[in-house]
C-alpha positions in Angstrom: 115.9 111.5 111.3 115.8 112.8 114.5 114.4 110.8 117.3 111.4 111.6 119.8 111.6 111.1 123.2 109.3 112.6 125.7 111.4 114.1 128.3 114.1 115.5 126.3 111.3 116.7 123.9 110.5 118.2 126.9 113.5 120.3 127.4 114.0 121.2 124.1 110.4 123.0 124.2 111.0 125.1 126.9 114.2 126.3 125.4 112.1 127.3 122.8 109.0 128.8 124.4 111.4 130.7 126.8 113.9 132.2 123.5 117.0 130.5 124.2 117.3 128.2 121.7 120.0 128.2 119.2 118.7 127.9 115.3 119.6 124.6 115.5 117.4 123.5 118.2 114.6 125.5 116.5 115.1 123.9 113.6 115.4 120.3 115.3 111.6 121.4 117.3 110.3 122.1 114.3 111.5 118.8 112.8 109.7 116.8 115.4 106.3 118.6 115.8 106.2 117.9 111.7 107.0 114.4 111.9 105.9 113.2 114.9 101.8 113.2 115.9 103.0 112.3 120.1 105.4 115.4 119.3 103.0 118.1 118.1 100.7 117.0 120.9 103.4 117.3 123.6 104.0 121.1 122.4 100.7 122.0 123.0 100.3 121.2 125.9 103.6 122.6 126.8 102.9 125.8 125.0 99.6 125.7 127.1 101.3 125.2 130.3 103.9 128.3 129.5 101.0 130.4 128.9 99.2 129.9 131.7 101.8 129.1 134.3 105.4 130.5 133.3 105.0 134.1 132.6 103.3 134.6 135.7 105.9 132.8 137.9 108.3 134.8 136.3 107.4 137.7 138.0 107.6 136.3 141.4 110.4 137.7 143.2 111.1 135.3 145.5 110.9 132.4 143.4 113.5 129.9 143.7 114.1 126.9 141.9 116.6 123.7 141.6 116.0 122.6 138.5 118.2 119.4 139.2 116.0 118.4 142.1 113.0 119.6 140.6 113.5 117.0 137.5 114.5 114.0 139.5 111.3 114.7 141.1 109.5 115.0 138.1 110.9 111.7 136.8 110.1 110.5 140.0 106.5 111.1 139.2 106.0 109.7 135.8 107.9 106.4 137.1 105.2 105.8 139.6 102.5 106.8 137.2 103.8 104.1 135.0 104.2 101.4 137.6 101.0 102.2 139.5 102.8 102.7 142.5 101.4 106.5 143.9 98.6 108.0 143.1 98.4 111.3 141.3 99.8 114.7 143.4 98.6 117.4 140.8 102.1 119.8 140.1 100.2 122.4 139.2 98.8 122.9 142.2 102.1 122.4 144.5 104.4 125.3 145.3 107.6 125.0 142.7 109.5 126.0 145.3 109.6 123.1 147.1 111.3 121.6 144.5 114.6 123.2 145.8 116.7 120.9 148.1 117.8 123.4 151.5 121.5 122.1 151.4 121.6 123.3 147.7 122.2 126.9 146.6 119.1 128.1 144.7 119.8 131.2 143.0 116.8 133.3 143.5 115.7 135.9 140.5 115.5 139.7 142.1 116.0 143.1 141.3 119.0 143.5 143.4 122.5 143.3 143.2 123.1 141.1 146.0 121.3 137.5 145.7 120.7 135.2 148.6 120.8 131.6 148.6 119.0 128.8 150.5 122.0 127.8 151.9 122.3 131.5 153.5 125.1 132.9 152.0 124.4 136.4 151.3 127.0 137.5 148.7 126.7 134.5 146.1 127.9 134.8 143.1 125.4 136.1 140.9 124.5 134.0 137.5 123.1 135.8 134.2 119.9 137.0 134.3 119.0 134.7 130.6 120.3 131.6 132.3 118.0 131.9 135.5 114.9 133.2 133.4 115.8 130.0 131.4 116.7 127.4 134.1 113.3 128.5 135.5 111.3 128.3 132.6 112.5 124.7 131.9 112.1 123.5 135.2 108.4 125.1 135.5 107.7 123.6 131.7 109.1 120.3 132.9 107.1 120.2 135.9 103.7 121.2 134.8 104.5 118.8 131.2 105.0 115.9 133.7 101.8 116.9 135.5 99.9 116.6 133.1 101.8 113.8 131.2 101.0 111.8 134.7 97.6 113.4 134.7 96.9 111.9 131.3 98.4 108.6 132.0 96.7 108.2 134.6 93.0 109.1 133.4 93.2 108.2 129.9 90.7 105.2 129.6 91.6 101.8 128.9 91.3 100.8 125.0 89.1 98.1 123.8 91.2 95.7 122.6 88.4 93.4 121.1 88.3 89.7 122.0 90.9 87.4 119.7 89.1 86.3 116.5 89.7 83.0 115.7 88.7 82.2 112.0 89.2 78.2 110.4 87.9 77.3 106.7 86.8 73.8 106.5 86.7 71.8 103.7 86.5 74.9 101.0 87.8 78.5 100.5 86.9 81.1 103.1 86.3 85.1 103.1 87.1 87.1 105.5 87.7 90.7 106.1 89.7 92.8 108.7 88.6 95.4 111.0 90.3 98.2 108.6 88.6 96.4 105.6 91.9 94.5 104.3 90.4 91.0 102.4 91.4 87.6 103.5 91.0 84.4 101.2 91.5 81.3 103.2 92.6 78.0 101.5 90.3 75.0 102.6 92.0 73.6 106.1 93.3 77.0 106.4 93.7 78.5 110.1 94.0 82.3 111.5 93.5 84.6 114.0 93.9 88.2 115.4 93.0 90.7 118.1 91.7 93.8 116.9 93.5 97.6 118.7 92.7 100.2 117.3 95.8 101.9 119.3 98.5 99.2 118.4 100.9 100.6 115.5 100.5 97.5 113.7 97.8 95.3 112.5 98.7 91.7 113.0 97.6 88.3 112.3 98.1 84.8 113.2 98.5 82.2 110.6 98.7 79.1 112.3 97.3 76.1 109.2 96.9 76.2 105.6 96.9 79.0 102.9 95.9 82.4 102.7 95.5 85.4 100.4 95.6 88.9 101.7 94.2 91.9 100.3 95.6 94.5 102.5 94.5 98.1 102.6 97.2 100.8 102.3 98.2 102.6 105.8 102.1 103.6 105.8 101.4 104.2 109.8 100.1 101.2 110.2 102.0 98.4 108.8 100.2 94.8 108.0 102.0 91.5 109.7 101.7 88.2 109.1 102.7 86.6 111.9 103.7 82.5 111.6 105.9 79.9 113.5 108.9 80.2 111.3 108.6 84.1 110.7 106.8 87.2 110.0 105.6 89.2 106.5 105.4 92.7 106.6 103.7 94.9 104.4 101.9 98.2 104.2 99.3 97.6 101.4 99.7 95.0 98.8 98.1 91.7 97.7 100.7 88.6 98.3 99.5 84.7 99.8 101.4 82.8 102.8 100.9 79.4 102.7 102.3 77.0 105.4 104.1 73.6 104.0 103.7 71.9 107.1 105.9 72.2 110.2 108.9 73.4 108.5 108.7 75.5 106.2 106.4 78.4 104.6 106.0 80.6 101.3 105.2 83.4 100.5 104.1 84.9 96.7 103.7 88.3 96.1 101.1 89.0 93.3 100.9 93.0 93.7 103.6 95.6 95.8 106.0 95.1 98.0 107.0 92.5 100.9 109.3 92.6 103.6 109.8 89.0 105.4 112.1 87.9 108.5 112.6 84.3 109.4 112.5 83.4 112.9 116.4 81.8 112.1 118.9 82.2 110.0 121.3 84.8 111.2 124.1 82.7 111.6 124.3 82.6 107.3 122.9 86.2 107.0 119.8 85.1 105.1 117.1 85.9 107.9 115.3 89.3 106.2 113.9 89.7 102.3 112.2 92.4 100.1 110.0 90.6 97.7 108.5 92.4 95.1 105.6 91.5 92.3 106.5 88.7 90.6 108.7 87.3 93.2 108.6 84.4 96.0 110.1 82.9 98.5 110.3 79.7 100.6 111.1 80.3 105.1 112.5 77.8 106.7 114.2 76.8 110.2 117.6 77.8 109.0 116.5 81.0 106.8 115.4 82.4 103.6 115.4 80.9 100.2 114.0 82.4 97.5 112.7 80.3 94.9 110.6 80.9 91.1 107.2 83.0 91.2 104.8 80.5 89.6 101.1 82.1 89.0 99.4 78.3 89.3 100.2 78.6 93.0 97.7 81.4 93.6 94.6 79.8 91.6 93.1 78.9 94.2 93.2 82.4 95.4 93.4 84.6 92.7 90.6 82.6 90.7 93.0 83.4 87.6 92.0 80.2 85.4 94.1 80.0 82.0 93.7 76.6 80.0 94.7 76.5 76.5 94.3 73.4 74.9 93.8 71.8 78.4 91.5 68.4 78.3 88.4 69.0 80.5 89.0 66.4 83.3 92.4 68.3 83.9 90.4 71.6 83.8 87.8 69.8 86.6 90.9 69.0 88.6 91.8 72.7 89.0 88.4 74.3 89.1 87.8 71.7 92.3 90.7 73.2 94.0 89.7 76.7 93.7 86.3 76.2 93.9 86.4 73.9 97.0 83.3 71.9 94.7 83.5 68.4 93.4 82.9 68.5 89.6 81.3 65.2 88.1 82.1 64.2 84.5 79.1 61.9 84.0 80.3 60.8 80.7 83.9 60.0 81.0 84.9 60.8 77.1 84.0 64.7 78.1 87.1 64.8 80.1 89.3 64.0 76.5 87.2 67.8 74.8 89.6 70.4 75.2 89.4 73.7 76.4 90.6 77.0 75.9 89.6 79.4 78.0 91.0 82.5 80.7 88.8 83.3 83.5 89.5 86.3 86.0 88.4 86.1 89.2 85.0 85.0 88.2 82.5 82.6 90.2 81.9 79.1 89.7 78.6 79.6 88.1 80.0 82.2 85.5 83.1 79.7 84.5 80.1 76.6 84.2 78.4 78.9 82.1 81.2 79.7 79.4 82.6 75.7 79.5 78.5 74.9 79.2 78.9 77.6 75.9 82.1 76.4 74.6 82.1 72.4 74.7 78.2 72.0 74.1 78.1 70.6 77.8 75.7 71.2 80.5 75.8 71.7 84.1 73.7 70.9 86.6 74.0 71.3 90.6 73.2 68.4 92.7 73.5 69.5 96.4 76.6 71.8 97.2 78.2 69.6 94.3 77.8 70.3 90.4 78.1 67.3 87.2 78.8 68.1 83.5 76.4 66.1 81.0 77.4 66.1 77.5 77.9 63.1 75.0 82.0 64.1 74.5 84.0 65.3 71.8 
């Protein structure tokens, strides 16, 4: 695939606009306005600039240009817009001309046979009349391009970068949801943050504590990171949970799509990057990737995928506490020896009380934030 780059974009346009492009570059311009959104914008404006400017200075007779000195000008220009260091001299409105350096021949476009130079030679040798119309044309499409490139660079106003979000669930599971609507389950103790940009070409995201499950939203041009201590998790749309096992080490569980993962380390043995896929998991630590065995019990507490068969209550308790964030009370301790059988997806804590309630001829009653099981036992 071909890559974009603004100033010899640049060039390549106005060998287009002025017809002396080969098939090849045609082709190649083509490529890039279709694949690339900062391309196709650049063309317009360059096609703008030719219409307006380039026809017209055509016709001047005694028009002379260096397009060597009128570039390093130009570049000239767009390095100080970048670094701030000029302020903005408008090319449209400065005489091309004086682009030309006076110890450098200029050929000069004219109807006659003989062609001066600025160095004052009168009987220079004369170039083609198609390289001249073209080595004007790119230097006046270059030149007015940068003008407005600096114009815009210049002007364009600062984007709101949003203040850094810092989000921390306490002693249970925490929703939360970013900017572009992608759903994040934090463990309890869990820890994250980002900063919202609407221009950045990612969306990132700072796990610093604890567990988390992401939801992400699909945008191929805008790929989802992960960011942690030991490495980063790249997606583009998916459903996958990052959990950090203390200080040195991490994993990461894919329940839905694709992930691509690169350990801070690891190079040295060649294990440092990873596509996981559904089903699959992996463990990152300081000296690389190793992938270890998908196990669904993991992402409970997440997932809120609850499968007992055969399972005695008080083991049942233990799990629905973990991925409730609740403390369940058994107030008769032989309840905990009923067994249960039972698959809950993604359903709320009420909803699951509700069906064990049904099921083992228990009830369940809230006391504060905390709920206890009454029943006589099995």
């Amino acid at each position: 695939m071909l890559q974009y780059n603004h100033e010899d974009f640049a060039v390549l346009a106005a060998k287009v606009l002025s017809g002396n492009a080969s098939v090849q570059e045609e082709g190649q311009l083509k490529e890039l306005v279709t694949t690339e959104p900062e391309a196709k914008k650049q063309f317009e404006s360059l096609k703008m600039a030719w219409e307006l400017s380039v026809p017209a200075a055509l016709e001047r007779e005694d028009l002379a240009v260096d397009t060597s000195a009128a570039w390093q000008k130009v570049q000239a220009k767009m390095h100080r817009a970048k670094t701030g260091e000029a302020p903005l001299i408008p090319l449209a409105s400065a005489d091309i001309s004086s682009y030309a350096k006076p110890e450098t021949p200029v050929i000069s476009i004219s109807q006659g046979t003989k062609h001066k130079t600025s160095g004052g030679s009168a009987d220079a040798p004369v170039r083609s009349i198609s390289f001249s119309v073209w080595a004007i044309a790119a230097s006046l499409v270059l030149a007015v391009s940068a003008g407005i490139w600096v114009f815009m660079q210049q002007n364009k106003p600062m984007p709101d970068k949003g203040p850094t979000i810092a989000l921390a669930a306490d002693n249970k599971s925490k929703e939360a949801v970013y900017p572009d609507g992608s759903k994040m389950t934090m463990a309890a103790g869990a820890e994250l943050s980002y900063q919202y940009d609407p221009t950045n070409t990612q969306r990132r995201v700072r796990l610093s504590k604890g567990a988390c499950y992401f939801q992400v939203e699909k945008n191929p041009e805008k790929p989802f990171v992960v960011n942690t201590a030991l490495g980063d998790v790249r997606v583009l749309g998916t459903k996958f949970v990052v959990s950090l096992l203390g200080t040195d080490s991490a994993r990461v569980e894919v329940q839905e799509g694709r992930v691509s993962v690169k350990a801070n380390a690891g190079e040295a043995s060649g294990i440092d990057t990873a596509l996981l896929t559904a089903g699959q998991a992996l463990i990152i630590t300081p000296s690389g990737l190793r992938r270890i065995e998908f196990e669904a019990e993991n992402m409970v507490w997440a997932t809120k995928n609850l499968k007992f068969s055969s399972t005695p209550l008080s083991d049942a308790v233990e799990q629905i506490e973990k991925v409730y964030g609740v403390k369940v009370k058994l107030e008769n301790p032989a309840s905990g020896r009923c067994l249960l059988t039972a698959i809950f997806s993604n359903r709320s804590l009420p909803e699951v009380l509700e069906i064990i309630e049904g099921t083992l001829n228990i009830k369940a009653e809230k006391e504060g934030e905390n709920y206890v099981l009454k029943g006589e036992g099995c």
